[in-house]
PyMOL Python script that loads the backbone (N, CA, C, O; Angstrom):
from pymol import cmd

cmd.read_pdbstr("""\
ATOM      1  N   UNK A   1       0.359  13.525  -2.408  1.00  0.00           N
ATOM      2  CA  UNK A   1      -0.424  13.054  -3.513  1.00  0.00           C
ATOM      3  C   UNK A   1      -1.868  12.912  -3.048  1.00  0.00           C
ATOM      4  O   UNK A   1      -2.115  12.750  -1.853  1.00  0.00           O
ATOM      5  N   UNK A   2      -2.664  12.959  -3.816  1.00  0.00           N
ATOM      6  CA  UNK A   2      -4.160  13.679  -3.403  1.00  0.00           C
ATOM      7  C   UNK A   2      -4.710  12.112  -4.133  1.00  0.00           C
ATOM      8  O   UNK A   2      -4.611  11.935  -5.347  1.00  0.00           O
ATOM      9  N   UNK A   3      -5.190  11.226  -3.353  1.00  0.00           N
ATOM     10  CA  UNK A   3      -5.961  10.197  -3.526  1.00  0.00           C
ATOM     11  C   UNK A   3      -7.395   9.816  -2.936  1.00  0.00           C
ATOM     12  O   UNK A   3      -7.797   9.666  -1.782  1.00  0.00           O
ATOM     13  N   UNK A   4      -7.989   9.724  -4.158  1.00  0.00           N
ATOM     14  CA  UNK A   4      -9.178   8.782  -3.534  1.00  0.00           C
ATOM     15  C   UNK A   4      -9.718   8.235  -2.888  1.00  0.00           C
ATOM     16  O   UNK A   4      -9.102   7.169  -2.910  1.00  0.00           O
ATOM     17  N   UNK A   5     -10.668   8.087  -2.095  1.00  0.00           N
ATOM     18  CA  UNK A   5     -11.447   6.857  -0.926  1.00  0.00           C
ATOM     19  C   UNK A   5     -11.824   5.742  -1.629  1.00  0.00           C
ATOM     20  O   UNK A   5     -11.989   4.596  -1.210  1.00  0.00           O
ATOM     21  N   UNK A   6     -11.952   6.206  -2.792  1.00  0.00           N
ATOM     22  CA  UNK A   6     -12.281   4.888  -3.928  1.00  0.00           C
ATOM     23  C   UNK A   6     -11.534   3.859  -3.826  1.00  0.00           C
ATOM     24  O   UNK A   6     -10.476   3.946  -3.203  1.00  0.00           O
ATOM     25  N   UNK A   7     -11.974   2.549  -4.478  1.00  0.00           N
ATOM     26  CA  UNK A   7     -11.075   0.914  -4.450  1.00  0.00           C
ATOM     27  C   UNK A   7      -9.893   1.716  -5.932  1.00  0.00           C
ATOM     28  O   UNK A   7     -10.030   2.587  -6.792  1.00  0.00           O
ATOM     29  N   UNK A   8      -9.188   1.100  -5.644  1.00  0.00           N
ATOM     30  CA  UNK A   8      -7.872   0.908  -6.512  1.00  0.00           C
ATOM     31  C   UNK A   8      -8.262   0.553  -7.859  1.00  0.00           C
ATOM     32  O   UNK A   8      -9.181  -0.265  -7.900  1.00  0.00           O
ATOM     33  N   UNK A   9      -7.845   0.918  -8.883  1.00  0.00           N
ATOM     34  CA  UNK A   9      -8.215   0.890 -10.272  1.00  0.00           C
ATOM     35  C   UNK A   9      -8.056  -0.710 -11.025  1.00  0.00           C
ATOM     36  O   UNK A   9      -7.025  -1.332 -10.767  1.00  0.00           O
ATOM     37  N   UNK A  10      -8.985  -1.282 -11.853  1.00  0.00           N
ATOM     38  CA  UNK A  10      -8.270  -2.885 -12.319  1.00  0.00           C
ATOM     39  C   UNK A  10      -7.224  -3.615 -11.504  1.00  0.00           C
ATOM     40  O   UNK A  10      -7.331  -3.894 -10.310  1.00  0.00           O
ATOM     41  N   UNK A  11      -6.253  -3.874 -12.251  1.00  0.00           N
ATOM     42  CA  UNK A  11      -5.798  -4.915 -11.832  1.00  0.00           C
ATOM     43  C   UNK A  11      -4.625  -4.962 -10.454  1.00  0.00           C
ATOM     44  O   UNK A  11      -3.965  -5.884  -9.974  1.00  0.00           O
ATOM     45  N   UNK A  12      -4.758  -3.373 -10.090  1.00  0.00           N
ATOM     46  CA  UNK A  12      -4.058  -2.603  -8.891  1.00  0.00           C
ATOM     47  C   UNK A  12      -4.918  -3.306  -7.915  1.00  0.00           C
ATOM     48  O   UNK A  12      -4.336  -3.439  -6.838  1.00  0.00           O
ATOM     49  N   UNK A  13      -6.255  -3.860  -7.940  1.00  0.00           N
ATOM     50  CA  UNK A  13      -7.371  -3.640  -6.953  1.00  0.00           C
ATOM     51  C   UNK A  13      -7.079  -5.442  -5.874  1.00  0.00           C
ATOM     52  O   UNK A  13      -7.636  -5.980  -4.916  1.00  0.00           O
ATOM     53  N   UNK A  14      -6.149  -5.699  -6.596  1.00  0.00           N
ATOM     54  CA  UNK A  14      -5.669  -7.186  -5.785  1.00  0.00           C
ATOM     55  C   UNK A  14      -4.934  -6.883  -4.616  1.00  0.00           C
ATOM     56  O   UNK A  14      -5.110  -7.563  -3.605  1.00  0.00           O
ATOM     57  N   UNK A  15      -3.853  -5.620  -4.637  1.00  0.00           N
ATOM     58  CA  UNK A  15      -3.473  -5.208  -3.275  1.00  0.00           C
ATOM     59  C   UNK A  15      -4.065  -4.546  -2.312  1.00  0.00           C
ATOM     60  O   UNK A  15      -3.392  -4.035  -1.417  1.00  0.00           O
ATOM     61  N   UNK A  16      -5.709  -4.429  -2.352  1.00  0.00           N
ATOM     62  CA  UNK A  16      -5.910  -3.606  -1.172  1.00  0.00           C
ATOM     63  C   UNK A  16      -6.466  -4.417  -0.042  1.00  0.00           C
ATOM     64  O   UNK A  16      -6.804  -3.894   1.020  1.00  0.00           O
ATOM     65  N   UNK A  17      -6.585  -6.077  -0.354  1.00  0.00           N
ATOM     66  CA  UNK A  17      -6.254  -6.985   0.833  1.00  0.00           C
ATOM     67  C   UNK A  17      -4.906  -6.776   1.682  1.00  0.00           C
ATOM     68  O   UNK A  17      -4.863  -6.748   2.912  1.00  0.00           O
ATOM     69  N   UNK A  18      -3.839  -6.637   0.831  1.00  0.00           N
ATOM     70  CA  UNK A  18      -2.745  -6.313   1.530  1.00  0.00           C
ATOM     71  C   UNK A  18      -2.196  -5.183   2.310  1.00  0.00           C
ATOM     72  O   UNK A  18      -1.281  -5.238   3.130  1.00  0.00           O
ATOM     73  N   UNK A  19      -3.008  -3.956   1.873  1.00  0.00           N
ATOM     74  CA  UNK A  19      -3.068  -2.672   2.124  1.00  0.00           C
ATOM     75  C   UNK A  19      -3.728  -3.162   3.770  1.00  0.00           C
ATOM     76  O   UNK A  19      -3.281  -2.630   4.786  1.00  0.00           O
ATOM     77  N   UNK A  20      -4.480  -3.892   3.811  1.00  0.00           N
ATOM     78  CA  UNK A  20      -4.955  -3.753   5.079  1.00  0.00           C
ATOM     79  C   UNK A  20      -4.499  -4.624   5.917  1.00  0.00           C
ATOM     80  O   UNK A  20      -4.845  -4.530   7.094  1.00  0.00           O
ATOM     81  N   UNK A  21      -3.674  -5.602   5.525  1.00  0.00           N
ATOM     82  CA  UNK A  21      -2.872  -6.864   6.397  1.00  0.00           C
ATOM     83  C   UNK A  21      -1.919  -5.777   6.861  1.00  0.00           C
ATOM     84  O   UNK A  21      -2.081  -5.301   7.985  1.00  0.00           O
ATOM     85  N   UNK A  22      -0.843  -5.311   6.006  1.00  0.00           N
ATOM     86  CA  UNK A  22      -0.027  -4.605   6.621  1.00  0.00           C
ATOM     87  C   UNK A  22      -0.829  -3.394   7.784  1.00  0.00           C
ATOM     88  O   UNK A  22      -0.972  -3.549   8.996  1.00  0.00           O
ATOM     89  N   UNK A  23      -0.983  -2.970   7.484  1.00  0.00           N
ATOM     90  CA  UNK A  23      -1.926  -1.987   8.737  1.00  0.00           C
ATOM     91  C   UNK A  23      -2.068  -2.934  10.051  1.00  0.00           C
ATOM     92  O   UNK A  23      -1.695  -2.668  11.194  1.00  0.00           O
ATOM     93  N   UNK A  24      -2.795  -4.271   9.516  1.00  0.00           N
ATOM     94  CA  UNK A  24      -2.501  -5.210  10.251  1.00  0.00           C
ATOM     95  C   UNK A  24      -1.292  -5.674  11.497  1.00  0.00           C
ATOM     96  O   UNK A  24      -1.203  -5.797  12.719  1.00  0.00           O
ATOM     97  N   UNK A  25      -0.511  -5.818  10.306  1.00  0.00           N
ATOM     98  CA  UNK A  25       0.734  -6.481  10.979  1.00  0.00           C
ATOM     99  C   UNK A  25       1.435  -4.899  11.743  1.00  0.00           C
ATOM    100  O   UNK A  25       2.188  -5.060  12.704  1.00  0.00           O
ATOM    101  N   UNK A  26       1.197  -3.715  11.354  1.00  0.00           N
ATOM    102  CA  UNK A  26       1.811  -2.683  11.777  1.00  0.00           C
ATOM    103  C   UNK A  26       0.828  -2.253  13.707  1.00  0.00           C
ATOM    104  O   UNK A  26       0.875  -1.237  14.400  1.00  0.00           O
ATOM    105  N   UNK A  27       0.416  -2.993  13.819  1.00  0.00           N
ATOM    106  CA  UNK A  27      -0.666  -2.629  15.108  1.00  0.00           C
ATOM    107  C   UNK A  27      -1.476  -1.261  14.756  1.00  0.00           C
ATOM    108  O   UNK A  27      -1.712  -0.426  15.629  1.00  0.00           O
ATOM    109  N   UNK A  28      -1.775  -1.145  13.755  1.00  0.00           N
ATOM    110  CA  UNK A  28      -2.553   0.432  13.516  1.00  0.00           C
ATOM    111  C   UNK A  28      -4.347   0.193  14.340  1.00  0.00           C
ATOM    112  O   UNK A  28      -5.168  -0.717  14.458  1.00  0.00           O
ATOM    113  N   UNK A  29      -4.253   1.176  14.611  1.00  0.00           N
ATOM    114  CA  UNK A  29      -5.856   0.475  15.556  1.00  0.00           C
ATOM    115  C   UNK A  29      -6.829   1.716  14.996  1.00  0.00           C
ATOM    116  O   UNK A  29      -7.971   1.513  14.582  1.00  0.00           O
ATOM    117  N   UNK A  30      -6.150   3.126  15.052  1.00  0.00           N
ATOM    118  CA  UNK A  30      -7.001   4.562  14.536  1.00  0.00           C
ATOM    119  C   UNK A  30      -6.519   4.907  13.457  1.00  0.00           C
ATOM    120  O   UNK A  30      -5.377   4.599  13.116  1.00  0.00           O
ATOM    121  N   UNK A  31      -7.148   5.453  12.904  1.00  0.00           N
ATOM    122  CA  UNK A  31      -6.876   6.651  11.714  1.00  0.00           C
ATOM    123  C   UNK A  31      -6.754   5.478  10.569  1.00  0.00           C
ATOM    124  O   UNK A  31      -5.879   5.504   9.704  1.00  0.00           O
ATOM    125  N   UNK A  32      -7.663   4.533  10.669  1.00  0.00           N
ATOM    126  CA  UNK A  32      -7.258   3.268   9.377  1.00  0.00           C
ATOM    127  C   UNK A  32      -7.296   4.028   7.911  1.00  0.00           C
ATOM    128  O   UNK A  32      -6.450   4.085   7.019  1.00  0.00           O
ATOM    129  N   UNK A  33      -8.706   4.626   8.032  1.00  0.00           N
ATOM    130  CA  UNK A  33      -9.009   5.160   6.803  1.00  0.00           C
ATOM    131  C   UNK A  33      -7.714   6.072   6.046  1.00  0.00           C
ATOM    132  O   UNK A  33      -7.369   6.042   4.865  1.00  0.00           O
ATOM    133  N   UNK A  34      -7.228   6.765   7.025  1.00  0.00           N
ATOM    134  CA  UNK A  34      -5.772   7.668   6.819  1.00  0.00           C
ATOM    135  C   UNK A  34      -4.777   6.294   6.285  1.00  0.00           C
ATOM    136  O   UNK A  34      -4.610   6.315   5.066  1.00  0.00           O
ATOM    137  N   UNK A  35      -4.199   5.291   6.896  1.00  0.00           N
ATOM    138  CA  UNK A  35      -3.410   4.707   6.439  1.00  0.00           C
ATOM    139  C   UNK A  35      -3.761   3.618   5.082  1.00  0.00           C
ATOM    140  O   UNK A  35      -2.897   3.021   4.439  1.00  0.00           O
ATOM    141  N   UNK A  36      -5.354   3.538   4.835  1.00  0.00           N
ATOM    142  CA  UNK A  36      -5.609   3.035   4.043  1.00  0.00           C
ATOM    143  C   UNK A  36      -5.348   3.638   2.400  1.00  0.00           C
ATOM    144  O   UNK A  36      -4.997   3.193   1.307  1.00  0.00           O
ATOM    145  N   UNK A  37      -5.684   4.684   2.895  1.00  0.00           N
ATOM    146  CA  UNK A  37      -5.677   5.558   1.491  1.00  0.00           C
ATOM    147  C   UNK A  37      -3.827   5.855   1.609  1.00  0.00           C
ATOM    148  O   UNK A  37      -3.266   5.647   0.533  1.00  0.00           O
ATOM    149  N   UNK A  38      -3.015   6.239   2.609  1.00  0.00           N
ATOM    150  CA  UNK A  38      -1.596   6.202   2.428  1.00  0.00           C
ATOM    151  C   UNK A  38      -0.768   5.037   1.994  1.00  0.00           C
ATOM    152  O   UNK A  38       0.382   5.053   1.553  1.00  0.00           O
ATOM    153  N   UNK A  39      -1.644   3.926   2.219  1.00  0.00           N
ATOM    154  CA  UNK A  39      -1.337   2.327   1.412  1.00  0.00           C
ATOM    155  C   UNK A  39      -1.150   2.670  -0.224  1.00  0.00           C
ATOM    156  O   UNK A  39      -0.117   2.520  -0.877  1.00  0.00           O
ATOM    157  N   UNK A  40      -2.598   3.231  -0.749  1.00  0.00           N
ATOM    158  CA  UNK A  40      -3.067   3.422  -1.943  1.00  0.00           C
ATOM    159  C   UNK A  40      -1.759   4.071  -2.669  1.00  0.00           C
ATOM    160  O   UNK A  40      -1.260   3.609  -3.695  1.00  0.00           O
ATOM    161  N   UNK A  41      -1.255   5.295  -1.921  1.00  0.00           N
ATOM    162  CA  UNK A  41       0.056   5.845  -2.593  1.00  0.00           C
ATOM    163  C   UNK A  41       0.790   5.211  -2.829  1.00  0.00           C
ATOM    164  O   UNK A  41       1.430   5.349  -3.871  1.00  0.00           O
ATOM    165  N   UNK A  42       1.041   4.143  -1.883  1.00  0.00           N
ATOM    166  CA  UNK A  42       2.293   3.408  -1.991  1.00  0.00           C
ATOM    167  C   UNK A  42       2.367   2.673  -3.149  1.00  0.00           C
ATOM    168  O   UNK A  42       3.400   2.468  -3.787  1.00  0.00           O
ATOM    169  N   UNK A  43       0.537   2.016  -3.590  1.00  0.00           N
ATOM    170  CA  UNK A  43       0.764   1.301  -4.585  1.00  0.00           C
ATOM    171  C   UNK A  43       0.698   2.231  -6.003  1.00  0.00           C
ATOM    172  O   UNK A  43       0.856   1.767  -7.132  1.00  0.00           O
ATOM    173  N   UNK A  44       0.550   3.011  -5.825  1.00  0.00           N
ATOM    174  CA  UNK A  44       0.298   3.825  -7.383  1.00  0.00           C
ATOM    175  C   UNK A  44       2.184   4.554  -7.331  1.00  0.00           C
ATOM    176  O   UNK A  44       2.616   5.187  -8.294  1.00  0.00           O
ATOM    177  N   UNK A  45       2.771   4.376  -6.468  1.00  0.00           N
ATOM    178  CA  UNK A  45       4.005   5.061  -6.317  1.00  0.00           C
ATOM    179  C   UNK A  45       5.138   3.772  -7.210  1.00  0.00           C
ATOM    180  O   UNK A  45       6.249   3.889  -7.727  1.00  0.00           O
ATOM    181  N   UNK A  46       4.269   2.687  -7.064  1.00  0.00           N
ATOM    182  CA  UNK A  46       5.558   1.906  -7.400  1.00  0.00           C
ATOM    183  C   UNK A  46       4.585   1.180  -8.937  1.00  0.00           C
ATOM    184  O   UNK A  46       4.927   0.379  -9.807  1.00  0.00           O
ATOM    185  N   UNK A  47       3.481   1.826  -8.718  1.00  0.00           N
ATOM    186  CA  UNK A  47       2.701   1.133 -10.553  1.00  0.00           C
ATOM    187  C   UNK A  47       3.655   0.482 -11.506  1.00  0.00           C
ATOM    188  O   UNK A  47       3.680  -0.707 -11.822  1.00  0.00           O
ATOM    189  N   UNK A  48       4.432   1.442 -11.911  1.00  0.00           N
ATOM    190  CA  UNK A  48       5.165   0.980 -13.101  1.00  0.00           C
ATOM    191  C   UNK A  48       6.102  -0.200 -12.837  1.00  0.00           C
ATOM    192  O   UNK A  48       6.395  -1.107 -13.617  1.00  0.00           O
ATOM    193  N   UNK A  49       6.487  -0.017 -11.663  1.00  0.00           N
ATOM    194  CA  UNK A  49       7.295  -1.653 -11.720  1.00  0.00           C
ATOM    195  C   UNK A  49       6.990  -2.426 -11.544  1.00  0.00           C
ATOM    196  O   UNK A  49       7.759  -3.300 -11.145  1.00  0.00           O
ATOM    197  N   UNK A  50       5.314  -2.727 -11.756  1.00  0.00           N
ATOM    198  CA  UNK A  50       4.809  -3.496 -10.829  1.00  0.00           C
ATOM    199  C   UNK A  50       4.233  -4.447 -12.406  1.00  0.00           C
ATOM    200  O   UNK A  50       3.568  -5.467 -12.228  1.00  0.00           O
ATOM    201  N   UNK A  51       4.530  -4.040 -13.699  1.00  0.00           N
ATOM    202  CA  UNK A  51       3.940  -4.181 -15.029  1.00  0.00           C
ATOM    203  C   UNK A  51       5.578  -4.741 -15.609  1.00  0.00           C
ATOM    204  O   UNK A  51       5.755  -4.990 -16.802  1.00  0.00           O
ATOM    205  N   UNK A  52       6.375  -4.842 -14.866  1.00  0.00           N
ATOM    206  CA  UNK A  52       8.113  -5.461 -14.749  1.00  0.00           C
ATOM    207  C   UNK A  52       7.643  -7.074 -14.942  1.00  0.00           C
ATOM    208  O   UNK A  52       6.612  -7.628 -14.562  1.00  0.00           O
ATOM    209  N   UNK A  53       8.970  -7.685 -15.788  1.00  0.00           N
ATOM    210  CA  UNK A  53       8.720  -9.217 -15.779  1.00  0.00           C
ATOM    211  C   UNK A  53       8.898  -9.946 -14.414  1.00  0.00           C
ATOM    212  O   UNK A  53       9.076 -11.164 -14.380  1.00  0.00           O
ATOM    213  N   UNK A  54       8.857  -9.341 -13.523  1.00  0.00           N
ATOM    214  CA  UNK A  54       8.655  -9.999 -12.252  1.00  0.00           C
ATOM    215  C   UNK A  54       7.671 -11.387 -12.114  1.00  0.00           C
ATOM    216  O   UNK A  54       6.490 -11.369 -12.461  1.00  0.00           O
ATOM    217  N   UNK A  55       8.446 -12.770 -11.468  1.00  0.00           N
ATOM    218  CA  UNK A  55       6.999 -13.158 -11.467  1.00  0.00           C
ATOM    219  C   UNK A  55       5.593 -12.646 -10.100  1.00  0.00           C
ATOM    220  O   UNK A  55       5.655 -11.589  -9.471  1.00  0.00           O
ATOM    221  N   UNK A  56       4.884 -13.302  -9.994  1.00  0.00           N
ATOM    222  CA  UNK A  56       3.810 -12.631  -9.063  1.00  0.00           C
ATOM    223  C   UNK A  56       4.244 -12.716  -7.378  1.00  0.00           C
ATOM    224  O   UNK A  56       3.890 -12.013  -6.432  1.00  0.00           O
ATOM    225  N   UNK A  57       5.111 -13.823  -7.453  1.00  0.00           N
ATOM    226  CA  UNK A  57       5.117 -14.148  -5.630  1.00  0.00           C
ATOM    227  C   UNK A  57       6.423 -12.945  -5.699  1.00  0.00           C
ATOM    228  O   UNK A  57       6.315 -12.183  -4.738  1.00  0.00           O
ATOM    229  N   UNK A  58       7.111 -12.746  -6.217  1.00  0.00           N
ATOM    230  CA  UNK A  58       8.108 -11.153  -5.912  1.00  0.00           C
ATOM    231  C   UNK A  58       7.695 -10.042  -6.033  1.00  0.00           C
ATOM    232  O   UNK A  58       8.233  -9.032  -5.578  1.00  0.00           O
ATOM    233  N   UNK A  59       6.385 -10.113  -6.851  1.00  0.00           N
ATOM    234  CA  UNK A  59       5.739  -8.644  -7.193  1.00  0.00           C
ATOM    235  C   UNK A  59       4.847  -8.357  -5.456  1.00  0.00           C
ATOM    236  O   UNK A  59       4.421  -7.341  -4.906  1.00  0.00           O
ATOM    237  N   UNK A  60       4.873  -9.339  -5.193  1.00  0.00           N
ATOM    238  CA  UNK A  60       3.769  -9.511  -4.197  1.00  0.00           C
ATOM    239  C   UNK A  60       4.477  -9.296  -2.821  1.00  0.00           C
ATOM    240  O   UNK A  60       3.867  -8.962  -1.805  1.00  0.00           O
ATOM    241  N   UNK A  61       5.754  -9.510  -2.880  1.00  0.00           N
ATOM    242  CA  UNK A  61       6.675  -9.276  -1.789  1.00  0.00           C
ATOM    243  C   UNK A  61       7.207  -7.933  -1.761  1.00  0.00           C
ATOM    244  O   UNK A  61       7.460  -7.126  -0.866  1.00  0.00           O
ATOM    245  N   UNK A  62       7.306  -7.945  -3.129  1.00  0.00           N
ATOM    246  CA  UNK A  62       7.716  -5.640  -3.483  1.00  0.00           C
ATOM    247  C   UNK A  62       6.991  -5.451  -3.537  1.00  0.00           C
ATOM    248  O   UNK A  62       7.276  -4.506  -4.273  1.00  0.00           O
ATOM    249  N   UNK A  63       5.666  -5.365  -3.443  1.00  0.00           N
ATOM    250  CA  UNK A  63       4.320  -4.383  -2.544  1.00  0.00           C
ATOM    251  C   UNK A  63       3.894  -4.509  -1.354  1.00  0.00           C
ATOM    252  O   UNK A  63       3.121  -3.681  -0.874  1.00  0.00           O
ATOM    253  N   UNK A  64       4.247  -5.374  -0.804  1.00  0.00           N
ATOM    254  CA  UNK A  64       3.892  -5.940   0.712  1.00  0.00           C
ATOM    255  C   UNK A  64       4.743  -4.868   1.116  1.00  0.00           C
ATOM    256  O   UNK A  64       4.259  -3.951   1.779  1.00  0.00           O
ATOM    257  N   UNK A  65       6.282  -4.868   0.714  1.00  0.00           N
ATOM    258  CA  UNK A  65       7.566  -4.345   1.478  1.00  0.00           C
ATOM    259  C   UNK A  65       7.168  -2.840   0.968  1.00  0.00           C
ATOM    260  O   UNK A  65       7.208  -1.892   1.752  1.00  0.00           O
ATOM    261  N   UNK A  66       6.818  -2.702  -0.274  1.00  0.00           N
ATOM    262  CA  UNK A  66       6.315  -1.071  -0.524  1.00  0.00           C
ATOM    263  C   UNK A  66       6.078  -0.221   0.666  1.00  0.00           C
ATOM    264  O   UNK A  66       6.690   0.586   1.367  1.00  0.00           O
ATOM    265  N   UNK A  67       4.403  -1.009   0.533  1.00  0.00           N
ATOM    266  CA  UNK A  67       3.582  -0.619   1.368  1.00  0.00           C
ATOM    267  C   UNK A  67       3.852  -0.435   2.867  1.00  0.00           C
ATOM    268  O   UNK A  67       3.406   0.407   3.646  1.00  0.00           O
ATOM    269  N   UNK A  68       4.807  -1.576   3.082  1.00  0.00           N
ATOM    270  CA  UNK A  68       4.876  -1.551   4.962  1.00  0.00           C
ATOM    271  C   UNK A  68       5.732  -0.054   5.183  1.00  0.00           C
ATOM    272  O   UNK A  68       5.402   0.818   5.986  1.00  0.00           O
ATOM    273  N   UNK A  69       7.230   0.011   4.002  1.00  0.00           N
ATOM    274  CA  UNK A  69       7.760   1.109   4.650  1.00  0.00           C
ATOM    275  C   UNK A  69       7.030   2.249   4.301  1.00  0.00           C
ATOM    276  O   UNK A  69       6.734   2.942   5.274  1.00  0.00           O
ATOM    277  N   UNK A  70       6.705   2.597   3.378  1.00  0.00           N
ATOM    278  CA  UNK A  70       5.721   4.216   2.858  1.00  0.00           C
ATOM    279  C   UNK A  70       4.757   4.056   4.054  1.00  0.00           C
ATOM    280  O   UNK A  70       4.205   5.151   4.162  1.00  0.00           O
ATOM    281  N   UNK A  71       4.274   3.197   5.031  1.00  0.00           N
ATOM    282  CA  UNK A  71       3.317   3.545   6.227  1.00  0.00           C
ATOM    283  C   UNK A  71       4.160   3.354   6.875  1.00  0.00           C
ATOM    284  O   UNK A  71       3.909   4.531   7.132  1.00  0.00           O
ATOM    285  N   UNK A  72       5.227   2.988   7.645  1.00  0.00           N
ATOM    286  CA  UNK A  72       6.284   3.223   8.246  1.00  0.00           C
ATOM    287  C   UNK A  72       6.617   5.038   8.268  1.00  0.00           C
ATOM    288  O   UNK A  72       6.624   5.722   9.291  1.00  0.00           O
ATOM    289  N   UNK A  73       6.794   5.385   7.296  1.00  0.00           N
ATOM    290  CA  UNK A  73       7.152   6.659   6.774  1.00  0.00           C
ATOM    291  C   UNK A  73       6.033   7.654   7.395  1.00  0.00           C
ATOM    292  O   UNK A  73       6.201   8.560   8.211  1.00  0.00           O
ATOM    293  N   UNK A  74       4.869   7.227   6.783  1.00  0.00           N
ATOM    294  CA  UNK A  74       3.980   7.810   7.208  1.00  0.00           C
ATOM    295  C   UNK A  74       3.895   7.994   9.128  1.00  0.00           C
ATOM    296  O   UNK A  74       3.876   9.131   9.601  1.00  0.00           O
ATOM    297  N   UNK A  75       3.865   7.163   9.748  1.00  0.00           N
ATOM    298  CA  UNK A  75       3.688   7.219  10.972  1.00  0.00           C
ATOM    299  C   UNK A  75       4.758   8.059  11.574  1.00  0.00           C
ATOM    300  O   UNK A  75       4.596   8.371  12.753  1.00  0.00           O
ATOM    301  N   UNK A  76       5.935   8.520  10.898  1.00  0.00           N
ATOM    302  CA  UNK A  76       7.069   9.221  11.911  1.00  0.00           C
ATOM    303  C   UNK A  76       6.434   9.888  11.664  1.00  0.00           C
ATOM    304  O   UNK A  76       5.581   9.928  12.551  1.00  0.00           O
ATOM    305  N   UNK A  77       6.121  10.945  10.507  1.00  0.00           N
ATOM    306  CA  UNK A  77       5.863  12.486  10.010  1.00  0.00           C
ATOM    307  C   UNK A  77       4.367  12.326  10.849  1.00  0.00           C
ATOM    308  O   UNK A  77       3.922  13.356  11.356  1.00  0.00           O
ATOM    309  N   UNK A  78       4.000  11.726  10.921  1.00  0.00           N
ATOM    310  CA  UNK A  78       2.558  11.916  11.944  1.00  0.00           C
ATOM    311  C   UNK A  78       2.743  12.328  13.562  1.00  0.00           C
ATOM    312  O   UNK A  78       1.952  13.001  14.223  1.00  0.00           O
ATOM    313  N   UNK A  79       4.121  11.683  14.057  1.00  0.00           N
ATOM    314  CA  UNK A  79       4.405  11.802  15.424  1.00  0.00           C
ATOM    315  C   UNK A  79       4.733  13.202  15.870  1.00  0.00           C
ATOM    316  O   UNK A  79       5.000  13.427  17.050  1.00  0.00           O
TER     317      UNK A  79
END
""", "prot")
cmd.dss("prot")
cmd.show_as("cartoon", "prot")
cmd.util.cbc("prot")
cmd.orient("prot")
């Protein structure tokens, strides 16, 4: 999926603090910009459930967990 360097669209634009904790918590040290924008997929991958009656502290835990494995993912196919 062919994404943007751009910030995340409205109300998507609250996870890209998290986009970068996880990177964080994953020890990523190079290629941030690469996993930043592979964050971005993760969150436009799961959009629609994310507009689910979920309340916010679970929505917030299914994008945290999104995000960690889709860069998880990302890092094998990189090796």
């Amino acid at each position: 999926m062919k994404i943007g360097i751009g910030p995340l669209p409205g109300p998507l634009r609250k996870y890209e603090p998290m986009i970068k904790e996880v990177i964080w918590d994953l020890g990523v040290t190079g290629k941030t910009d690469e996993f930043v924008r592979e964050g971005k997929v993760a969150i436009y991958n799961i959009e629609n459930e994310l507009y689910s009656k979920m309340n916010e502290a679970a929505k917030d835990t299914f994008v945290y967990r999104s995000i960690k494995n889709h860069l998880l993912k990302f890092i094998v196919v990189q090796v």
